[in-house]
C-alpha positions in Angstrom: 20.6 -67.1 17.5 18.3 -65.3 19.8 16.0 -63.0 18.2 16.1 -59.3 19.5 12.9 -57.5 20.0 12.5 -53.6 20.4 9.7 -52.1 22.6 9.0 -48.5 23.9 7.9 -48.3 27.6 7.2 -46.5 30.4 10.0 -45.2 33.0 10.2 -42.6 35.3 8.1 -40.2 33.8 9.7 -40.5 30.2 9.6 -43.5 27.7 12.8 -45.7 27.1 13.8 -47.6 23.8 14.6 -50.9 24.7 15.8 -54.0 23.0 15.9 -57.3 24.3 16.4 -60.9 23.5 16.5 -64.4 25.9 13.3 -66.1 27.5 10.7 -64.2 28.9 11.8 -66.7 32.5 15.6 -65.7 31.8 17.4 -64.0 34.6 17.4 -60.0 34.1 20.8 -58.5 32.8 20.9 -54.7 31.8 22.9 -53.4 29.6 23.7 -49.7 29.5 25.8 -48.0 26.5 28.3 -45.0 26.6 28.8 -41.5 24.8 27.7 -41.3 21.8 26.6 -44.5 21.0 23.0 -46.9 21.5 21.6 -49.7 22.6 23.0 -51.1 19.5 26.5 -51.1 20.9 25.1 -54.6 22.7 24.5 -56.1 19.8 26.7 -59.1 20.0 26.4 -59.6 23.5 22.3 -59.1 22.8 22.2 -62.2 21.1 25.5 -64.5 22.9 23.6 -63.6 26.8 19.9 -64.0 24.8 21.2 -67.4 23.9 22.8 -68.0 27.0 19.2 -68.4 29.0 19.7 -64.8 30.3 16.5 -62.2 29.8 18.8 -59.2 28.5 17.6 -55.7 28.3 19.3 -52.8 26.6 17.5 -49.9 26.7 18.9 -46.4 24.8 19.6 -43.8 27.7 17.4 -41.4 27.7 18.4 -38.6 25.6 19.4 -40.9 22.9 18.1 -42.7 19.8 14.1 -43.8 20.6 13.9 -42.9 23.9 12.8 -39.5 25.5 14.7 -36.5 25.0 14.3 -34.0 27.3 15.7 -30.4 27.3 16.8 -29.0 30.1 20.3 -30.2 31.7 19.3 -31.3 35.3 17.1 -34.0 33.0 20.5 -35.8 32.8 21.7 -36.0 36.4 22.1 -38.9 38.0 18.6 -38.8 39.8 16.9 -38.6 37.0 18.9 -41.2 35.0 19.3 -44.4 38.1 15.6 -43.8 38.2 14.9 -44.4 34.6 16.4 -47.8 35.1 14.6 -48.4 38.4 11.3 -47.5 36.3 13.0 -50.0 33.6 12.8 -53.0 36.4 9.4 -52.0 37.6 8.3 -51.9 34.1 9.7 -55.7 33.6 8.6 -56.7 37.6 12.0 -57.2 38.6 12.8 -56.2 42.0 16.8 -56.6 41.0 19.0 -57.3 38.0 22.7 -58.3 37.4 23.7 -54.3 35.4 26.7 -54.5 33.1 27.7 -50.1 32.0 30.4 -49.2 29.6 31.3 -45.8 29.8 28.6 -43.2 30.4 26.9 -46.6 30.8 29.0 -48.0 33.0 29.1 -44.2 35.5 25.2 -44.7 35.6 25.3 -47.9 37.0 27.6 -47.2 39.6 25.3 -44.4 40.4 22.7 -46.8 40.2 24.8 -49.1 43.2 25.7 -45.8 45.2 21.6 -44.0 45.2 19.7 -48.0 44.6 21.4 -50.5 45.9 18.9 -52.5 46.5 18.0 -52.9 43.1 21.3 -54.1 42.1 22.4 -57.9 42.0 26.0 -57.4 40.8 27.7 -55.0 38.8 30.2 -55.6 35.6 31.2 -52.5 34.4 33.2 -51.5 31.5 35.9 -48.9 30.9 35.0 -46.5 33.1 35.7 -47.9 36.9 34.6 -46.9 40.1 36.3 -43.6 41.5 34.4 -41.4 44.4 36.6 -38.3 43.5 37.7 -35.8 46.1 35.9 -32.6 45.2 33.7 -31.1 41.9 35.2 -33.0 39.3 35.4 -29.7 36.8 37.4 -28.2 39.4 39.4 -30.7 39.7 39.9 -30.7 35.6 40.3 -27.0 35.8 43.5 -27.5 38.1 45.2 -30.3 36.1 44.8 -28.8 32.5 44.7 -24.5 33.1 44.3 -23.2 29.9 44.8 -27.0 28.2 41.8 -28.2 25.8 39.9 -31.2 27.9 36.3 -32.6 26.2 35.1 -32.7 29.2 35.0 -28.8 30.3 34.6 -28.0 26.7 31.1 -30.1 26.8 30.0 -28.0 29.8 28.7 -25.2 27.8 25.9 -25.4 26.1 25.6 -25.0 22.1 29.8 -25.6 20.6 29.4 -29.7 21.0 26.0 -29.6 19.6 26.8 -27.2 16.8 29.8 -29.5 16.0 27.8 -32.6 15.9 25.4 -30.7 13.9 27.8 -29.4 11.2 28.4 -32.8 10.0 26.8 -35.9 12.4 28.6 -38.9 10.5 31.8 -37.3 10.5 31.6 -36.6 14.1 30.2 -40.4 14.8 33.1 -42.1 12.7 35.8 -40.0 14.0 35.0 -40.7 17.7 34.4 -44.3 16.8 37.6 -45.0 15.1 40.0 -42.5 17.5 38.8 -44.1 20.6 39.4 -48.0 19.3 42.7 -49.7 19.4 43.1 -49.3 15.9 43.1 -45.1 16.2 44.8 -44.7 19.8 48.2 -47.2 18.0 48.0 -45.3 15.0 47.0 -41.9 15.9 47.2 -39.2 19.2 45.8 -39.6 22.0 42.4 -38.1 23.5 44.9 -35.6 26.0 46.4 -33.8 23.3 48.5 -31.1 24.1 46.3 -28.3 22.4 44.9 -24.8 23.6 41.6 -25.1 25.4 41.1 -21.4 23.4 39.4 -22.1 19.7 40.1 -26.3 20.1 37.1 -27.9 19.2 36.1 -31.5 20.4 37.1 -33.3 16.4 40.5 -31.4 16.9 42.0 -33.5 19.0 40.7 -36.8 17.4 42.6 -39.1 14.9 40.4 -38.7 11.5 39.3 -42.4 10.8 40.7 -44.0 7.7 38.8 -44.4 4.0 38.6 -47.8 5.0 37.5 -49.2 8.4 39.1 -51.5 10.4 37.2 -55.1 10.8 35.1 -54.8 14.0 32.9 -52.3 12.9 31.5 -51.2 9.2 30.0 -48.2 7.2 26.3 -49.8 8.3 27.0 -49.3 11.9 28.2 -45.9 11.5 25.2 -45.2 10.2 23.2 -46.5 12.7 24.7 -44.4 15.2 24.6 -41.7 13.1 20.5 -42.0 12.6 19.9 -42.8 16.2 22.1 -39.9 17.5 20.0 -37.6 14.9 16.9 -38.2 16.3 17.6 -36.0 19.5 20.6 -34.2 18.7 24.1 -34.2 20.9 22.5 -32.0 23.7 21.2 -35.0 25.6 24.3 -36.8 25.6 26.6 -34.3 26.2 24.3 -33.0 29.3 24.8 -36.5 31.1 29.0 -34.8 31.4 27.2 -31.2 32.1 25.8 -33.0 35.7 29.5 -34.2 36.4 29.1 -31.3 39.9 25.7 -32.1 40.6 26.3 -36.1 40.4 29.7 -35.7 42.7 27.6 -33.6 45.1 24.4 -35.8 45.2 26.6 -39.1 46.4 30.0 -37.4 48.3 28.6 -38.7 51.2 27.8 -42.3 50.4 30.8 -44.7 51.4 32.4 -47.3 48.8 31.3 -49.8 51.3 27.2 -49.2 49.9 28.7 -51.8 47.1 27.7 -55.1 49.0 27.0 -56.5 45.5 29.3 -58.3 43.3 31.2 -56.2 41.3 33.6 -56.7 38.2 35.4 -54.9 35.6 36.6 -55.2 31.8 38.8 -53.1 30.2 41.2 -52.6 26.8 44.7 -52.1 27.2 44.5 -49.1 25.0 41.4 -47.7 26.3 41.9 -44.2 27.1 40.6 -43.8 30.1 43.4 -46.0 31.3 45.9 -43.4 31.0 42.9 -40.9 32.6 42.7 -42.6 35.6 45.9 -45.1 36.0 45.8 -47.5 38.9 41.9 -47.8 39.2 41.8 -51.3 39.4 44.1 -51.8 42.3 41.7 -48.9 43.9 38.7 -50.9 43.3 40.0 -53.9 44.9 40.8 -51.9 47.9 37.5 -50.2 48.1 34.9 -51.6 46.7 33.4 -54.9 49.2 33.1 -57.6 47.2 35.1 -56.7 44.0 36.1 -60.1 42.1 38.3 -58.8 40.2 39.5 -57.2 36.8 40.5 -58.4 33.3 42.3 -56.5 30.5 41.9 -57.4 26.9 45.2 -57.1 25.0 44.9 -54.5 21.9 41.3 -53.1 22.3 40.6 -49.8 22.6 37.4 -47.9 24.2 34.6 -50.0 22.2 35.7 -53.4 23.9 32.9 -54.8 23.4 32.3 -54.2 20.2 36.4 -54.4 18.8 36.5 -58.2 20.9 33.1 -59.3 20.9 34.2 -62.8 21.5 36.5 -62.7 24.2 33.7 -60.2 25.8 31.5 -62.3 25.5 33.5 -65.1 27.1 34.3 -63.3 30.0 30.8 -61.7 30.5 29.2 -65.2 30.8 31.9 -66.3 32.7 31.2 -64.0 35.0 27.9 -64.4 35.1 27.8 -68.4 36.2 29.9 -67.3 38.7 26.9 -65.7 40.5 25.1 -67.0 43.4 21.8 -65.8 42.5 
C-alpha cells in the first residue's frame, strides 16, 4: 500500500498541510475536503490513487487542521482560497492537475475552474455540483426560508457556530459526521428541519449519532477530526460559507462555458444536498462543455467517500484512465 507522507509548504502567502502518497513521476491529482472535516477524509483514496501510479496531494484547507489559520473573514473567499492551490501546484512545479472537491472542497474547485482555468486538467467533484446561482446566495436563502432556521445564514455571524463547536468539539464532530451519512439521514431528520431560525442552534437540527457507530467510520477517526478541527477552532471553516456574497459576486460574470476541461461528478443517493439542489445533474450536462457525466451511489450519504470507499474508489480511477492527458 502506498505510503502517505505529510509536509508543510509554502502557498500563497500562508503555509498548507499536505499529505501525499504515489511516485514522485506520478500524474498530479488534488484532493480537497469539505466542512468540517481534513485531509484525512482522503484517506482511502490516498493510498488506492497512490497505488494506482497517480502523485496525489491532499492538502488541509487553509483554516483547518496544520495549515494556516488566518482571522479575518475575507481570508476565506474564494481569491484567497483558488490561490492557495495554485501556490500548491507551483510549490510541486505543476503547471496543471486533474482536482477532485467534495463539498466545501468540491465549491473551491469549481472556483478554481471559473477564476484558473488554466491550471485545471479535469474536474471530478463530489456532492456539491456546479450551480452559478442567480443573485447573493443569502438573499436568495432569506427568500426561501423567512423566519425558518437554515445553517447556512445561521454561520454568517460571527461567534454562535464557534461558541457551539467550542462548548463541546467531539460532540459537535460526531453528530455532523453521523447525521449527514446514510446511516443518520434513513434513520433520523433531515438537515431542513422545520424549526425557528429564532434560538435554533446548528446541533438542533441534527440526528444525535448512536452509542455505537455505524461501520465506515470509528471512535479513532472522530477523534482525528476532532484534534485537527481544534487546532484553529470553527471560525475558519465556517468563514469559507461567510464569503457565500463575495464568491457569487467575484465570478457572476464568468460563463459555464470557461469549463473547457473535463468534468465529472459523484454523489450519494441520500446526500443532502440532493434534496437542496434537485436536478443539478441534468443542469450540469446542459451547461457545463465537456461534462461526462454523473454517477449515484445507492445508500450513501454526504461522506461518500468515506461510507463507500470502494466503489469510490472504483469509479474515481475509472475516471481517471478515461483522460487524455
Amino acid at each position: 500500500m502506498a505510503e502517505i507522507a505529510h509536509e508543510q509548504i509554502p502557498a500563497n502567502g500562508i503555509e498548507l498541510h499536505v499529505a501525499a502518497a504515489g511516485p514522485a513521476d506520478g500524474r498530479p491529482v488534488v484532493l480537497c475536503h469539505g466542512f468540517p472535516e481534513l485531509w484525512y477524509s482522503w484517506r482511502h483514496q490516498l493510498a488506492a490513487l497512490g497505488d494506482a501510479g497517480y502523485r496525489v496531494l491532499a492538502p488541509d484547507l487553509r483554516g483547518y487542521g496544520g495549515s494556516s489559520h488566518p482571522r479575518e473573514v475575507a481570508d476565506y473567499g474564494s481569491d484567497r482560497l483558488t490561490g492557495d492551490l495554485c501556490g500548491l501546484l507551483d510549490h510541486y512545479g505543476y503547471d496543471t492537475a486533474v482536482f477532485s472537491g467534495h463539498d466545501w472542497g468540491s465549491a473551491v474547485v469549481w472556483d478554481l475552474g471559473r477564476l484558473h482555468p488554466d491550471r485545471v486538467a479535469a474536474i471530478y467533484n463530489m456532492s456539491v455540483p456546479y450551480s452559478a446561482a442567480s443573485g447573493p446566495p443569502t438573499e436568495i436563502f432569506k427568500h426561501i426560508f423567512g423566519d425558518k432556521f437554515f445553517y447556512m445564514l445561521y454561520f454568517q455571524e460571527v461567534g454562535p457556530p464557534e461558541e457551539e463547536f467550542d462548548s463541546d468539539p467531539r460532540r459537535f464532530v460526531r453528530t455532523m459526521l453521523y447525521s449527514a451519512s446514510g446511516d443518520g439521514i434513513a434513520n433520523g431528520v433531515p438537515l431542513l428541519a422545520d424549526a425557528p431560525a429564532a434560538g435554533t442552534k446548528f446541533l438542533d437540527i441534527l440526528t444525535p449519532a448512536p452509542d455505537v457507530l455505524p461501520g465506515w467510520i470509528t471512535e479513532r477517526d472522530v477523534d482525528v477530526y476532532t484534534e485537527g478541527l481544534s487546532e484553529g477552532g470553527l471560525f475558519g471553516p465556517v468563514s469559507f460559507y461567510r464569503n457565500l456574497d463575495a464568491n457569487w459576486e467575484r465570478s457572476k460574470g464568468i460563463p459555464a462555458s470557461v469549463y473547457t476541461m473535463p468534468t465529472g461528478f459523484l454523489t450519494g443517493s441520500l446526500d443532502p444536498v440532493n434534496f437542496m439542489m434537485p436536478g443539478a445533474a441534468e443542469a450540469m450536462a446542459e451547461v457545463l462543455p465537456d461534462f461526462r457525466g454523473s454517477t449515484v451511489v445507492e445508500g450513501a450519504g454526504h461522506w461518500v467517500q468515506q461510507e463507500r470507499p470502494a466503489e469510490t474508489n472504483e469509479l474515481l480511477l475509472g475516471w481517471l484512465k478515461s483522460l487524455d492527458w
